[in-house]
PQR file with spaces between the fields and no chain letter, atoms N, CA, C, O and H, PARSE charges and radii, in Angstrom:
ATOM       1  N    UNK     1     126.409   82.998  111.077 -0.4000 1.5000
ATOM       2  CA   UNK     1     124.963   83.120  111.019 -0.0000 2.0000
ATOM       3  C    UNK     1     124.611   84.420  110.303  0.5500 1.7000
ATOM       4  O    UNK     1     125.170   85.496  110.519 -0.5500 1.4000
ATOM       5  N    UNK     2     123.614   84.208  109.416 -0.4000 1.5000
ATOM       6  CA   UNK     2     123.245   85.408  108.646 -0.0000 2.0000
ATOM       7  C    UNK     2     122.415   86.248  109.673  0.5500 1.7000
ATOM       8  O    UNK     2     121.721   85.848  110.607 -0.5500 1.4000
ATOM       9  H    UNK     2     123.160   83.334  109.241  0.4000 1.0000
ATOM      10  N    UNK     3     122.688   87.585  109.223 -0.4000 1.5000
ATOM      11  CA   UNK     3     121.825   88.610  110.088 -0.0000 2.0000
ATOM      12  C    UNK     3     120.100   88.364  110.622  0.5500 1.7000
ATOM      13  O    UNK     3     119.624   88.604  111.731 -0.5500 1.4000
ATOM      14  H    UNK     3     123.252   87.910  108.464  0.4000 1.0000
ATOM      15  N    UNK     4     119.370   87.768  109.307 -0.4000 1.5000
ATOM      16  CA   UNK     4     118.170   87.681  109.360 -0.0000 2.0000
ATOM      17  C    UNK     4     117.989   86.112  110.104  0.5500 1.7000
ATOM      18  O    UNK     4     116.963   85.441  109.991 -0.5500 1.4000
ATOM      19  H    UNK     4     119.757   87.573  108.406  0.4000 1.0000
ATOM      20  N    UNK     5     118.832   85.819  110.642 -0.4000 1.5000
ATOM      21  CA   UNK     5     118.712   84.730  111.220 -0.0000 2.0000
ATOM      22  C    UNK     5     118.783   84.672  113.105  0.5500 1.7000
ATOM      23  O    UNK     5     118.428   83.969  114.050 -0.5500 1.4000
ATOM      24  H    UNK     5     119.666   86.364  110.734  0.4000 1.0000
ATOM      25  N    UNK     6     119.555   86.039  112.768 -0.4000 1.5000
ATOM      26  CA   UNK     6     119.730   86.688  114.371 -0.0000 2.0000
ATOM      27  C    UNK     6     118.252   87.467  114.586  0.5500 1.7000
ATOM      28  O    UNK     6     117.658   87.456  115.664 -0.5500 1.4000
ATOM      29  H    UNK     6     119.843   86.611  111.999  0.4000 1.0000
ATOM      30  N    UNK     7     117.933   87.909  113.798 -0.4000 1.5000
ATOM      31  CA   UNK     7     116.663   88.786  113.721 -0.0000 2.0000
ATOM      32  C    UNK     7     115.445   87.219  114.063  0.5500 1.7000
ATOM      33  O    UNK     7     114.674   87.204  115.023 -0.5500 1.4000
ATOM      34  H    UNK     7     118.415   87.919  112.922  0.4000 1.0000
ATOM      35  N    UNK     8     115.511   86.569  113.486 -0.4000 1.5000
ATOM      36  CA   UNK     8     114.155   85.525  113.607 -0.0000 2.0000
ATOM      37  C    UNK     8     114.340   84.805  115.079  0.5500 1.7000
ATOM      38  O    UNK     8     113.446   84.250  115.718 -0.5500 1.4000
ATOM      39  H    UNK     8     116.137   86.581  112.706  0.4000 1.0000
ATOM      40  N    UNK     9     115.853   84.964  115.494 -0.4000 1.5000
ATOM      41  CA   UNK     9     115.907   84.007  117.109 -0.0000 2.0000
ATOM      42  C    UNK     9     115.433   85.447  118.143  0.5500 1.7000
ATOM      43  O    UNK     9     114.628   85.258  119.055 -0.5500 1.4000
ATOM      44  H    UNK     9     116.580   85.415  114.975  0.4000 1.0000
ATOM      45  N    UNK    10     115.902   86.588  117.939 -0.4000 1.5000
ATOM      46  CA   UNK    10     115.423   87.707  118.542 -0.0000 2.0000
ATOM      47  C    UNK    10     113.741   87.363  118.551  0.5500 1.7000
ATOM      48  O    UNK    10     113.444   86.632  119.497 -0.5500 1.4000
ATOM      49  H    UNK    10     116.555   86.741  117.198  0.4000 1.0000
ATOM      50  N    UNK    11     112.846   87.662  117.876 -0.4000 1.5000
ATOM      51  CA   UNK    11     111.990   87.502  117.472 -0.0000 2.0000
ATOM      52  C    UNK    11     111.168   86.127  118.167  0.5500 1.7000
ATOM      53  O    UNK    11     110.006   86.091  118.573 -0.5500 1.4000
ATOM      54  H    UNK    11     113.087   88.256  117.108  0.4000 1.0000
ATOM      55  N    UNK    12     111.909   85.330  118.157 -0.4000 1.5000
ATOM      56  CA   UNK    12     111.306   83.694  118.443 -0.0000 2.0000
ATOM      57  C    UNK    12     111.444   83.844  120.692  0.5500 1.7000
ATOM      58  O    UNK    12     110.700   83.395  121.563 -0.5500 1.4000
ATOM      59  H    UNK    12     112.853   85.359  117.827  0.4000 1.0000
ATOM      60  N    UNK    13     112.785   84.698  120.780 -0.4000 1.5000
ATOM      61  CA   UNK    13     112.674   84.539  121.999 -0.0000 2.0000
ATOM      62  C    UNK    13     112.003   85.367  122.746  0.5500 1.7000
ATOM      63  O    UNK    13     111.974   85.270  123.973 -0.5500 1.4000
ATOM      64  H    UNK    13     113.390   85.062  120.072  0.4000 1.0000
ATOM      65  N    UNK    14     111.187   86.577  121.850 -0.4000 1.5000
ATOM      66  CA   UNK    14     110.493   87.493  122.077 -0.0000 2.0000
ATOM      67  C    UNK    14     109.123   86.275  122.869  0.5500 1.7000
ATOM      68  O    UNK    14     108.903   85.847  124.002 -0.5500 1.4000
ATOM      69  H    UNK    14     111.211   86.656  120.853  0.4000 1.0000
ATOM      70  N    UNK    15     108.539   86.125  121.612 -0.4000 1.5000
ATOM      71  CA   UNK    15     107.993   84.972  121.766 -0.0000 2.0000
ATOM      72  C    UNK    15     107.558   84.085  123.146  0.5500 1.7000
ATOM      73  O    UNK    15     106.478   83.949  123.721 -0.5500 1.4000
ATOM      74  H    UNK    15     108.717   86.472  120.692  0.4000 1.0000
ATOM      75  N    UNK    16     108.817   83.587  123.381 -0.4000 1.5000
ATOM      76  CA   UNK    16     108.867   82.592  124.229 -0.0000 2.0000
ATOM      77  C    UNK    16     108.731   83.065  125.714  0.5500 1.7000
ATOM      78  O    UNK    16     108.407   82.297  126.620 -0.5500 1.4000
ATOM      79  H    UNK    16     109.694   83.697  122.914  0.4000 1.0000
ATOM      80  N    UNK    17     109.103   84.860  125.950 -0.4000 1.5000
ATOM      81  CA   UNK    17     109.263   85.017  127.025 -0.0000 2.0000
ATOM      82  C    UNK    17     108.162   85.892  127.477  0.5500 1.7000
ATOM      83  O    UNK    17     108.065   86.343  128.618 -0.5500 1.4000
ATOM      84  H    UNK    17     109.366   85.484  125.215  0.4000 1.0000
ATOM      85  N    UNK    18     107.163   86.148  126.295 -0.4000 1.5000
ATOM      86  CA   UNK    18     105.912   86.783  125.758 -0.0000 2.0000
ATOM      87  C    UNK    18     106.121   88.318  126.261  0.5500 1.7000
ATOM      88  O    UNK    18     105.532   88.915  127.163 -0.5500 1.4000
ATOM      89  H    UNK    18     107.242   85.782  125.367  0.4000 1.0000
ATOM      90  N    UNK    19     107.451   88.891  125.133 -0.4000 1.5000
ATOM      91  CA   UNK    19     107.363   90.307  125.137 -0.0000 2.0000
ATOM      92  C    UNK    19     107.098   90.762  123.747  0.5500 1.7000
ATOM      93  O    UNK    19     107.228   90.110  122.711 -0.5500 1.4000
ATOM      94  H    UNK    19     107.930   88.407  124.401  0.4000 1.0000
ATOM      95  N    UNK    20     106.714   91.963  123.897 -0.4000 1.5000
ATOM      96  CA   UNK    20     106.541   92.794  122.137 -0.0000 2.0000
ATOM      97  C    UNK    20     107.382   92.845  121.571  0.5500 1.7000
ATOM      98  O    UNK    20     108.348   92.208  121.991 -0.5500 1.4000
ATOM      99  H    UNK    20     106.609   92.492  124.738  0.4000 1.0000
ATOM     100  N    UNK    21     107.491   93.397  120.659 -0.4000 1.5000
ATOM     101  CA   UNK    21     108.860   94.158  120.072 -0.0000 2.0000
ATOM     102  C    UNK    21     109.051   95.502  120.285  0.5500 1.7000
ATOM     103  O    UNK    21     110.068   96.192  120.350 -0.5500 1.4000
ATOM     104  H    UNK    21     106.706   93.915  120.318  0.4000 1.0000
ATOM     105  N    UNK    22     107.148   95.891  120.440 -0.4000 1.5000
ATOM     106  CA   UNK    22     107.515   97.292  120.947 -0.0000 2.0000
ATOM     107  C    UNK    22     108.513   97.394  122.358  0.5500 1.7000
ATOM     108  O    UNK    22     109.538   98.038  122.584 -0.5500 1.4000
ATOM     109  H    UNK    22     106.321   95.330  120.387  0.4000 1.0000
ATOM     110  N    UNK    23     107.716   96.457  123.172 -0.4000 1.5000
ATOM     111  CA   UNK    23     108.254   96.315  124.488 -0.0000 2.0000
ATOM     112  C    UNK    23     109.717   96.210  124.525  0.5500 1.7000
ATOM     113  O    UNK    23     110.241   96.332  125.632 -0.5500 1.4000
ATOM     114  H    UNK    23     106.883   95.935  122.989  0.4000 1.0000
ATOM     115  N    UNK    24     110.460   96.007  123.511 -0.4000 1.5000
ATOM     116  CA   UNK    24     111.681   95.336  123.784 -0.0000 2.0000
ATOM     117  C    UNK    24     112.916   96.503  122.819  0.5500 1.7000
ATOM     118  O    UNK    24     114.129   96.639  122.973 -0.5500 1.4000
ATOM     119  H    UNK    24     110.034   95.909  122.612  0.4000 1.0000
ATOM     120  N    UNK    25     112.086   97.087  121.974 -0.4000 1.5000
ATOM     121  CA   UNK    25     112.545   98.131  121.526 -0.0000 2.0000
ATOM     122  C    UNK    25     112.639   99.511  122.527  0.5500 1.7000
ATOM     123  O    UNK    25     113.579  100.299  122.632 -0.5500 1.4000
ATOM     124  H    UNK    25     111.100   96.976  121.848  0.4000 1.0000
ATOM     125  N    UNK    26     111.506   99.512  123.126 -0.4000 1.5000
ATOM     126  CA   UNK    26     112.196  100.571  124.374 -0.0000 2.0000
ATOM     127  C    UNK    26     112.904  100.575  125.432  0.5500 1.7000
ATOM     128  O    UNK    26     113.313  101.498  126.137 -0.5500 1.4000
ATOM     129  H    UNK    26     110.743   98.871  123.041  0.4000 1.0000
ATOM     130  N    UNK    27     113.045   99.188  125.501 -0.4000 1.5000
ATOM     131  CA   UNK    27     113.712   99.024  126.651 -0.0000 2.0000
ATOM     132  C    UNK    27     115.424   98.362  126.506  0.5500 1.7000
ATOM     133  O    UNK    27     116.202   98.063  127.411 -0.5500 1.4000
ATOM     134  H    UNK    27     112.712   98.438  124.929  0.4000 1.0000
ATOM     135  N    UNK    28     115.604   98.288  125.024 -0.4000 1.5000
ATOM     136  CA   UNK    28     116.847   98.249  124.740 -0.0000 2.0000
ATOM     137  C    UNK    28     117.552   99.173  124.166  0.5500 1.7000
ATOM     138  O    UNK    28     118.748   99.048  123.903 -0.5500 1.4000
ATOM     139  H    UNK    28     114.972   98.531  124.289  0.4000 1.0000
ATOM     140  N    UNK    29     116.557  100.618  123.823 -0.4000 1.5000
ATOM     141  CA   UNK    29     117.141  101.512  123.014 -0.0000 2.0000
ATOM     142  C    UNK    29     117.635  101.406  122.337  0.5500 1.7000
ATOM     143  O    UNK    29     118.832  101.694  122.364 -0.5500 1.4000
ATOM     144  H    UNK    29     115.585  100.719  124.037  0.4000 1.0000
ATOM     145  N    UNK    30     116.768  100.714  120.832 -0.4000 1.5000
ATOM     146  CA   UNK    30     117.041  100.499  119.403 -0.0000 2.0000
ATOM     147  C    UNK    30     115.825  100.955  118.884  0.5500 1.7000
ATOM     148  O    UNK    30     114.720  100.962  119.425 -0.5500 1.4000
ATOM     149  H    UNK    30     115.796  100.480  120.810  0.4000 1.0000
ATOM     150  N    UNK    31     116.266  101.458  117.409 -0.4000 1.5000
ATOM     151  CA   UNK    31     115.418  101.452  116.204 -0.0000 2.0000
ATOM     152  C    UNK    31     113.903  101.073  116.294  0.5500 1.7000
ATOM     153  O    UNK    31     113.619  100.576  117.384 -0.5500 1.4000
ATOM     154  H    UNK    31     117.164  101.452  116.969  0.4000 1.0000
ATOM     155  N    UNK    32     113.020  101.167  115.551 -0.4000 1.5000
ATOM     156  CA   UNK    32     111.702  100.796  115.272 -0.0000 2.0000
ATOM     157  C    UNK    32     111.896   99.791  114.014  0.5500 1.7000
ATOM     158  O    UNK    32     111.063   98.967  113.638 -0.5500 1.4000
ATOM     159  H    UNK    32     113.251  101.571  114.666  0.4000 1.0000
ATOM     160  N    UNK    33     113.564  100.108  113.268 -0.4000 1.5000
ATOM     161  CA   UNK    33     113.224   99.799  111.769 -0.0000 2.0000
ATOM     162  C    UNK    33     114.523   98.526  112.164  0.5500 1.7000
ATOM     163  O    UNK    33     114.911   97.796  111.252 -0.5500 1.4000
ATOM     164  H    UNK    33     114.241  100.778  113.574  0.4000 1.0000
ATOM     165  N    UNK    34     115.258   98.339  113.966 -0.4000 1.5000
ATOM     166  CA   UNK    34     116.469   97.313  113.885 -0.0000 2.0000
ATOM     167  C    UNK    34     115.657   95.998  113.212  0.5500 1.7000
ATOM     168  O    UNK    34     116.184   95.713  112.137 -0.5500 1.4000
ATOM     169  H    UNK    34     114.942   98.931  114.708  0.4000 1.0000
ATOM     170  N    UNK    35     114.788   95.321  113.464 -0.4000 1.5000
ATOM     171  CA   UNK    35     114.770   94.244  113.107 -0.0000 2.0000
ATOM     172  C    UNK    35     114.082   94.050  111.491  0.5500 1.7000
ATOM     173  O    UNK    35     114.020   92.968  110.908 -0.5500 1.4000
ATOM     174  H    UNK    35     114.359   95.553  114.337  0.4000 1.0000
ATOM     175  N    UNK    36     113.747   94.956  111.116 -0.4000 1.5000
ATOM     176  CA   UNK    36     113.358   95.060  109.391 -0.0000 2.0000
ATOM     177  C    UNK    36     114.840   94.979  109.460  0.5500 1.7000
ATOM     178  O    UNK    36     115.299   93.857  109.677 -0.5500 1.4000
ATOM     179  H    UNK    36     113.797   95.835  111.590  0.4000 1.0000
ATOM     180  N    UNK    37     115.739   96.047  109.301 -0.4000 1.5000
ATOM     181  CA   UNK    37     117.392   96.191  109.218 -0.0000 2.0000
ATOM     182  C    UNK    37     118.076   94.841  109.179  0.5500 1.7000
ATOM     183  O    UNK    37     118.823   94.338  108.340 -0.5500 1.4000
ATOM     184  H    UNK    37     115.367   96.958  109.125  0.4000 1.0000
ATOM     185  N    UNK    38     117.722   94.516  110.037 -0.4000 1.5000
ATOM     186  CA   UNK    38     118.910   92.894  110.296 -0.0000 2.0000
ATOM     187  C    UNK    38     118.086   91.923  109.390  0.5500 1.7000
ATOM     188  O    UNK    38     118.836   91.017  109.029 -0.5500 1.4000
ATOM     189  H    UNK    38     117.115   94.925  110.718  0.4000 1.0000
ATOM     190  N    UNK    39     116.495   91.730  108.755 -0.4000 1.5000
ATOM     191  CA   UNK    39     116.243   90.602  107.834 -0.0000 2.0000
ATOM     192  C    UNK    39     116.215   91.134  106.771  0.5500 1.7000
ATOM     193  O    UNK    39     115.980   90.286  105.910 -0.5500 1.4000
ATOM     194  H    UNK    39     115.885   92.467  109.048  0.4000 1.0000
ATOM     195  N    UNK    40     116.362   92.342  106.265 -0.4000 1.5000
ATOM     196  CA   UNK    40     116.090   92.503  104.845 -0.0000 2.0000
ATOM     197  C    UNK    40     117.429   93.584  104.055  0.5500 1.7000
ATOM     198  O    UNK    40     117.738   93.718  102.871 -0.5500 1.4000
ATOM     199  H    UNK    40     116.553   93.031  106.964  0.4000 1.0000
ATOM     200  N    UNK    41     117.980   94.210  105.307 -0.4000 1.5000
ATOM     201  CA   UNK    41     119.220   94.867  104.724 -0.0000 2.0000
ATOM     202  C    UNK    41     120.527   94.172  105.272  0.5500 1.7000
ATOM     203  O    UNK    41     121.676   94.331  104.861 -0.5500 1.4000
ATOM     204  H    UNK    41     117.729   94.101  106.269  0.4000 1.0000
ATOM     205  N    UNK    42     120.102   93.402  106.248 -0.4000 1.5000
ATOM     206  CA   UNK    42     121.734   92.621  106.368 -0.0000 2.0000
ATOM     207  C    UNK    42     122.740   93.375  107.190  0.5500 1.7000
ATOM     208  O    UNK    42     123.954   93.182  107.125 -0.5500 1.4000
ATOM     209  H    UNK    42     119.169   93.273  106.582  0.4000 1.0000
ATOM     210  N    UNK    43     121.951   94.530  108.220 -0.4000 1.5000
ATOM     211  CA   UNK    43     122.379   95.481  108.445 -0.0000 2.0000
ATOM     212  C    UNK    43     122.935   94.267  109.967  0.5500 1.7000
ATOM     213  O    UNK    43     122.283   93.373  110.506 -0.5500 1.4000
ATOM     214  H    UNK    43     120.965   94.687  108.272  0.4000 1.0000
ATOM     215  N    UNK    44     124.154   94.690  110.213 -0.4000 1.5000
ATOM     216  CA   UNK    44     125.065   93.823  111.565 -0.0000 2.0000
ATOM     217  C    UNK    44     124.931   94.926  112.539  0.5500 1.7000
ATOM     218  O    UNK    44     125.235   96.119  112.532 -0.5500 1.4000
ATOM     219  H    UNK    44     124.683   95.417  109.775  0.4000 1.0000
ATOM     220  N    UNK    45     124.398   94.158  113.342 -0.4000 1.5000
ATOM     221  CA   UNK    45     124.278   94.537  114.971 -0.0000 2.0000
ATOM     222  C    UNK    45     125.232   94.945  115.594  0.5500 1.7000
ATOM     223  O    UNK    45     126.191   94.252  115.254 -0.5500 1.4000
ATOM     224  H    UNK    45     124.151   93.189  113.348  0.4000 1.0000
ATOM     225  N    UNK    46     125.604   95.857  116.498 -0.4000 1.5000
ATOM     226  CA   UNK    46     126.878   96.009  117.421 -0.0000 2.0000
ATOM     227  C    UNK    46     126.530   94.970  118.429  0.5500 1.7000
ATOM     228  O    UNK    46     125.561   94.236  118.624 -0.5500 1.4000
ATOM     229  H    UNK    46     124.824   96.419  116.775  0.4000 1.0000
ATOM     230  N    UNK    47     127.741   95.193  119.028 -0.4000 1.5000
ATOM     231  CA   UNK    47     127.436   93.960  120.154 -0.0000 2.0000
ATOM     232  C    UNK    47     127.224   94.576  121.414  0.5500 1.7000
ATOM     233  O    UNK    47     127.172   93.802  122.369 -0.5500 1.4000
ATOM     234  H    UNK    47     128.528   95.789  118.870  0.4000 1.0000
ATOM     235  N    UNK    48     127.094   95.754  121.635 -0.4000 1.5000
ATOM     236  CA   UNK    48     126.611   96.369  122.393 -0.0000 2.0000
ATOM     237  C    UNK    48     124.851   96.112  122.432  0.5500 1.7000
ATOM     238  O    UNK    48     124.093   95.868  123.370 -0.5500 1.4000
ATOM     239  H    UNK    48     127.136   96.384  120.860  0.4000 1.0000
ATOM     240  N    UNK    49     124.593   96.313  120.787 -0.4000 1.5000
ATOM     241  CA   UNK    49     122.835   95.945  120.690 -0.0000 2.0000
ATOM     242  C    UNK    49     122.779   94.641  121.548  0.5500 1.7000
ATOM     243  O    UNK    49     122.401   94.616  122.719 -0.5500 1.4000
ATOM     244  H    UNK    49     125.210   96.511  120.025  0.4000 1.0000
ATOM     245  N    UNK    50     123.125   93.756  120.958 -0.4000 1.5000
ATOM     246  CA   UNK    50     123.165   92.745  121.468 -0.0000 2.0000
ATOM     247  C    UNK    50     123.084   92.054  122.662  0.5500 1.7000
ATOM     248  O    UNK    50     122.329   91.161  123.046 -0.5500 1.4000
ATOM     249  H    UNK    50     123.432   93.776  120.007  0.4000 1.0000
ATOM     250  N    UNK    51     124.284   92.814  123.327 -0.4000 1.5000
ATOM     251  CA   UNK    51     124.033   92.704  124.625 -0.0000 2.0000
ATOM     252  C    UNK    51     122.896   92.895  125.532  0.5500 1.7000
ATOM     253  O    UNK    51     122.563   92.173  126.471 -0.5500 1.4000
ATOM     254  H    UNK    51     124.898   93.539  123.014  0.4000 1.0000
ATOM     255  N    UNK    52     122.260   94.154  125.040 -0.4000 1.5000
ATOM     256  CA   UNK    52     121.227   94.200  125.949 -0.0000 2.0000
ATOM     257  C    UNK    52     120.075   93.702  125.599  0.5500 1.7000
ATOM     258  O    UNK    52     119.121   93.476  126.343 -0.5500 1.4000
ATOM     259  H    UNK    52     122.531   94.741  124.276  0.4000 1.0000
ATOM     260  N    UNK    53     120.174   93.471  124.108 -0.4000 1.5000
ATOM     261  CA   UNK    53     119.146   92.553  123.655 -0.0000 2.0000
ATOM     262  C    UNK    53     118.798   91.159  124.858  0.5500 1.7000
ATOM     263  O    UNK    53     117.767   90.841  125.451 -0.5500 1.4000
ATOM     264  H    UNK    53     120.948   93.655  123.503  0.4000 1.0000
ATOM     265  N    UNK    54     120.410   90.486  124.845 -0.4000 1.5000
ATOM     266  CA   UNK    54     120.242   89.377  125.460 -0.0000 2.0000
ATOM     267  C    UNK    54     119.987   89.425  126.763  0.5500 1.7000
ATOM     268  O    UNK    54     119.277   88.636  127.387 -0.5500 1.4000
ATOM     269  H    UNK    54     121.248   90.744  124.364  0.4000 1.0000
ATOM     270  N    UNK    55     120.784   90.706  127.340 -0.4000 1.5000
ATOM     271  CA   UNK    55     120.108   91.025  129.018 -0.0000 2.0000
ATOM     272  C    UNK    55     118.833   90.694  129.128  0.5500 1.7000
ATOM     273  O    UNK    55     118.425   89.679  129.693 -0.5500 1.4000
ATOM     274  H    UNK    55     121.360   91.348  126.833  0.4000 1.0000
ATOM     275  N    UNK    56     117.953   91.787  128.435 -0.4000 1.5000
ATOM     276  CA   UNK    56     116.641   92.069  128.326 -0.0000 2.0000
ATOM     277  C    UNK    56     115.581   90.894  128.189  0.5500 1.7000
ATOM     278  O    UNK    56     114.396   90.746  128.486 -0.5500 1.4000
ATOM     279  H    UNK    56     118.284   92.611  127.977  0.4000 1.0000
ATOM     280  N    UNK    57     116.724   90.016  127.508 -0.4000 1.5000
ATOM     281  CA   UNK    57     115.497   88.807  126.873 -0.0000 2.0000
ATOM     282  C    UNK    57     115.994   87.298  127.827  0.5500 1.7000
ATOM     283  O    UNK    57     115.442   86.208  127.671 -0.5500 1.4000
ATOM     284  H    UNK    57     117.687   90.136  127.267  0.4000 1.0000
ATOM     285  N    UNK    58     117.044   87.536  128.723 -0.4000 1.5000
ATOM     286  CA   UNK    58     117.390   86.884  129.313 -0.0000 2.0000
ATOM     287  C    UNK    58     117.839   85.806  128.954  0.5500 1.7000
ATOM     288  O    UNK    58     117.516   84.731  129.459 -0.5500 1.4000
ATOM     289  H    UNK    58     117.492   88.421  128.849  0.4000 1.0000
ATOM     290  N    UNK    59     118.854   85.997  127.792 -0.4000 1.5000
ATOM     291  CA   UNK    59     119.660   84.911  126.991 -0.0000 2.0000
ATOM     292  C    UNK    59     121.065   85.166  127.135  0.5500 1.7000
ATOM     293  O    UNK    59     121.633   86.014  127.823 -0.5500 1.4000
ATOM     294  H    UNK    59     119.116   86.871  127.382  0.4000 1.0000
ATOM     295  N    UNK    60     121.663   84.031  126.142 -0.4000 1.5000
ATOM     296  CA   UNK    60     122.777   84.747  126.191 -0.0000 2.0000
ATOM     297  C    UNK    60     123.285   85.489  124.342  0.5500 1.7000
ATOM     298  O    UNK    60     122.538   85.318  123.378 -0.5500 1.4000
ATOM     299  H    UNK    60     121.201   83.342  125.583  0.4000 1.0000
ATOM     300  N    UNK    61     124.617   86.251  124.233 -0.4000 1.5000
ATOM     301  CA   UNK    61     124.530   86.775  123.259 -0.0000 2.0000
ATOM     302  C    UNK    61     125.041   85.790  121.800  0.5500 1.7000
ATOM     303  O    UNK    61     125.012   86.010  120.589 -0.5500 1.4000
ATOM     304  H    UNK    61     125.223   86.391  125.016  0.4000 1.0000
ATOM     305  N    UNK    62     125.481   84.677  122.622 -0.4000 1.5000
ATOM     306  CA   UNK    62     125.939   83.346  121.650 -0.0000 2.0000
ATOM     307  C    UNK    62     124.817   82.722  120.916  0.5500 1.7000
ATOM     308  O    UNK    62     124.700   82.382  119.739 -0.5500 1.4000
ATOM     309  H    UNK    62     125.505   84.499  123.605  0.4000 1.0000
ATOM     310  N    UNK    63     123.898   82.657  122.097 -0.4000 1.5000
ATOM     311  CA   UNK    63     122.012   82.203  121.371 -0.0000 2.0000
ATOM     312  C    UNK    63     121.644   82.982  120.449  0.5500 1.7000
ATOM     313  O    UNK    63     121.283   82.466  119.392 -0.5500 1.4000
ATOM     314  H    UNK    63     123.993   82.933  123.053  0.4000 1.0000
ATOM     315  N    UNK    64     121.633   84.121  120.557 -0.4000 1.5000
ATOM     316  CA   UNK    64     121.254   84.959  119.974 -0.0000 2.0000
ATOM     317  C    UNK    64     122.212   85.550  118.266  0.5500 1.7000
ATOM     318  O    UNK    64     121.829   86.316  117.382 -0.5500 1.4000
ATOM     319  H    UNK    64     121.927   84.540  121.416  0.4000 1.0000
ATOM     320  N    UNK    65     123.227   84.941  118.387 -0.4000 1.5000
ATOM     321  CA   UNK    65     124.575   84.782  117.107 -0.0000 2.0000
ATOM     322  C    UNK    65     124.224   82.979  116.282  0.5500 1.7000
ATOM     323  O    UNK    65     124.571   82.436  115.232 -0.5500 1.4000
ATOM     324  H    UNK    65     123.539   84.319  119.105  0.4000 1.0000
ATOM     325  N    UNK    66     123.498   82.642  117.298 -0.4000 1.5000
ATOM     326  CA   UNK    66     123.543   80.880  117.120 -0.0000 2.0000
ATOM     327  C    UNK    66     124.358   80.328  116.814  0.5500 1.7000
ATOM     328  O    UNK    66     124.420   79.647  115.790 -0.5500 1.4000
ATOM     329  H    UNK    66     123.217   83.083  118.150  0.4000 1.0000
ATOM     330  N    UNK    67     125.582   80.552  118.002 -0.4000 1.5000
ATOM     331  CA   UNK    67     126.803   79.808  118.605 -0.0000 2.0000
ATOM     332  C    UNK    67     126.346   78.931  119.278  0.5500 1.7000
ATOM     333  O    UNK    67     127.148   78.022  119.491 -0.5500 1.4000
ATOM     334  H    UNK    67     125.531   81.105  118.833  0.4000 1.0000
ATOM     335  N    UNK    68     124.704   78.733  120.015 -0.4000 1.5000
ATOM     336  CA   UNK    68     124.627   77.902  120.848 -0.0000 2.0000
ATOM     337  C    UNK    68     123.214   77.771  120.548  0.5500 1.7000
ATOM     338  O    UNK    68     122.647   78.739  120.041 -0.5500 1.4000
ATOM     339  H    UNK    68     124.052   79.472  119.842  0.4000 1.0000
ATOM     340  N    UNK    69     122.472   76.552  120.826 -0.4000 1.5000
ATOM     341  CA   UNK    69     120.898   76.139  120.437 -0.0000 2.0000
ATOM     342  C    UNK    69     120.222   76.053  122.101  0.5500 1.7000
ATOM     343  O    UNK    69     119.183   75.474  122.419 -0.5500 1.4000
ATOM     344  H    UNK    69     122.933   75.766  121.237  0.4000 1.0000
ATOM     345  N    UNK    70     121.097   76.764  122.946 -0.4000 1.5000
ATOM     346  CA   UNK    70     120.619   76.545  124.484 -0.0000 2.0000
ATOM     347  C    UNK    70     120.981   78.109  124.662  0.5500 1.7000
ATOM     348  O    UNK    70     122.059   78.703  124.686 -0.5500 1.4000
ATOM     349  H    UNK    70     121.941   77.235  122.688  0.4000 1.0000
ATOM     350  N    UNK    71     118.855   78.779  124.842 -0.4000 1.5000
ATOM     351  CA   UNK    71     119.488   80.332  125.382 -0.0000 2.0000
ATOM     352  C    UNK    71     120.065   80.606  126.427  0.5500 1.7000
ATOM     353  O    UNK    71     120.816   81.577  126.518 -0.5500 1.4000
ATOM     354  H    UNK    71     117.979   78.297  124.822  0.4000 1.0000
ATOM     355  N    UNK    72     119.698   79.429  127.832 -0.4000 1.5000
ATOM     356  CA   UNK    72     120.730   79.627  128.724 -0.0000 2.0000
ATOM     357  C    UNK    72     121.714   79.153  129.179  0.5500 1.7000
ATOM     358  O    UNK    72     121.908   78.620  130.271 -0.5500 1.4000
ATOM     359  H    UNK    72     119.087   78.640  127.757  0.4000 1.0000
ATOM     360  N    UNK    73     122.825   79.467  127.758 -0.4000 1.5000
ATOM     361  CA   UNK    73     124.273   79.145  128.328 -0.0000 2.0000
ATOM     362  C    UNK    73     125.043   79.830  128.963  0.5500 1.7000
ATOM     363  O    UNK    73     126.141   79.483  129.398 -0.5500 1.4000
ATOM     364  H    UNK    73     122.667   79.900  126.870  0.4000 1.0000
ATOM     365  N    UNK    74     124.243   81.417  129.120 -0.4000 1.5000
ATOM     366  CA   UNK    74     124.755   82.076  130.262 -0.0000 2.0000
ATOM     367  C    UNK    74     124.840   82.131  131.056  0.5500 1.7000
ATOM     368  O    UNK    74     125.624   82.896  131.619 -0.5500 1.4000
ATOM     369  H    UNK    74     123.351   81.699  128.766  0.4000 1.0000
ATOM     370  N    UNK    75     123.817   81.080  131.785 -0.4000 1.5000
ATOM     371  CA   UNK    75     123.951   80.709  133.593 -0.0000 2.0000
ATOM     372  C    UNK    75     124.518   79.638  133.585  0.5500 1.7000
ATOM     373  O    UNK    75     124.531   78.678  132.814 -0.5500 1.4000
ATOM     374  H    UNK    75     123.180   80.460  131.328  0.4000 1.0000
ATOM     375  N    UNK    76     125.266   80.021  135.059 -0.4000 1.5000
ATOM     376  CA   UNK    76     125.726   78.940  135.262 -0.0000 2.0000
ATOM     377  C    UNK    76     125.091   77.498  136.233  0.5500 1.7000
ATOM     378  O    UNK    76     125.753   76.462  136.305 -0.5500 1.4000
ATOM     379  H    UNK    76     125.255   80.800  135.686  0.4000 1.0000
C-alpha cells in the first residue's frame, strides 16, 4: 500500500470515529506536517506511529497498512 493511501484510511477513520486531526495529532505525538508527509512526500511511517495511531483510533495497524478492509481485526 502506498503511503498516501495509509494517510487517506487514517483520515477516513478519523472521520468515522468523529475525531480531528488536530485531536489526534496531540494525542499521538506526531507532526502537524505527518499526514501532508505520508500523501505528498511518501514519507513511511514507523510503526511505532502507527501503533498509536491505531490505539488512538481504535483500529488495528493492518487496517490502517490495508492488510485488512475490517478496522476491527484487532478484537477478538
Amino acid at each position: 500500500m502506498l503511503n498516501s493511501q495509509i494517510a487517506e484510511r487514517i483520515k477516513q477513520r478519523c472521520k468515522v470515529c468523529n475525531i480531528s486531526l488536530t485531536l489526534l495529532i496531540s494525542n499521538c505525538a506526531i507532526s502537524k506536517s505527518f499526514i501532508y508527509d505520508l500523501e505528498k512526500r511518501d514519507k513511511s511511517p514507523s510503526a511505532d506511529k502507527l501503533k498509536k495511531i491505531a490505539d488512538f483510533l481504535d483500529c488495528s495497524v493492518d487496517y490502517l497498512m490495508g492488510r485488512t478492509d475490517n478496522p476491527d481485526s484487532h478484537k477478538k
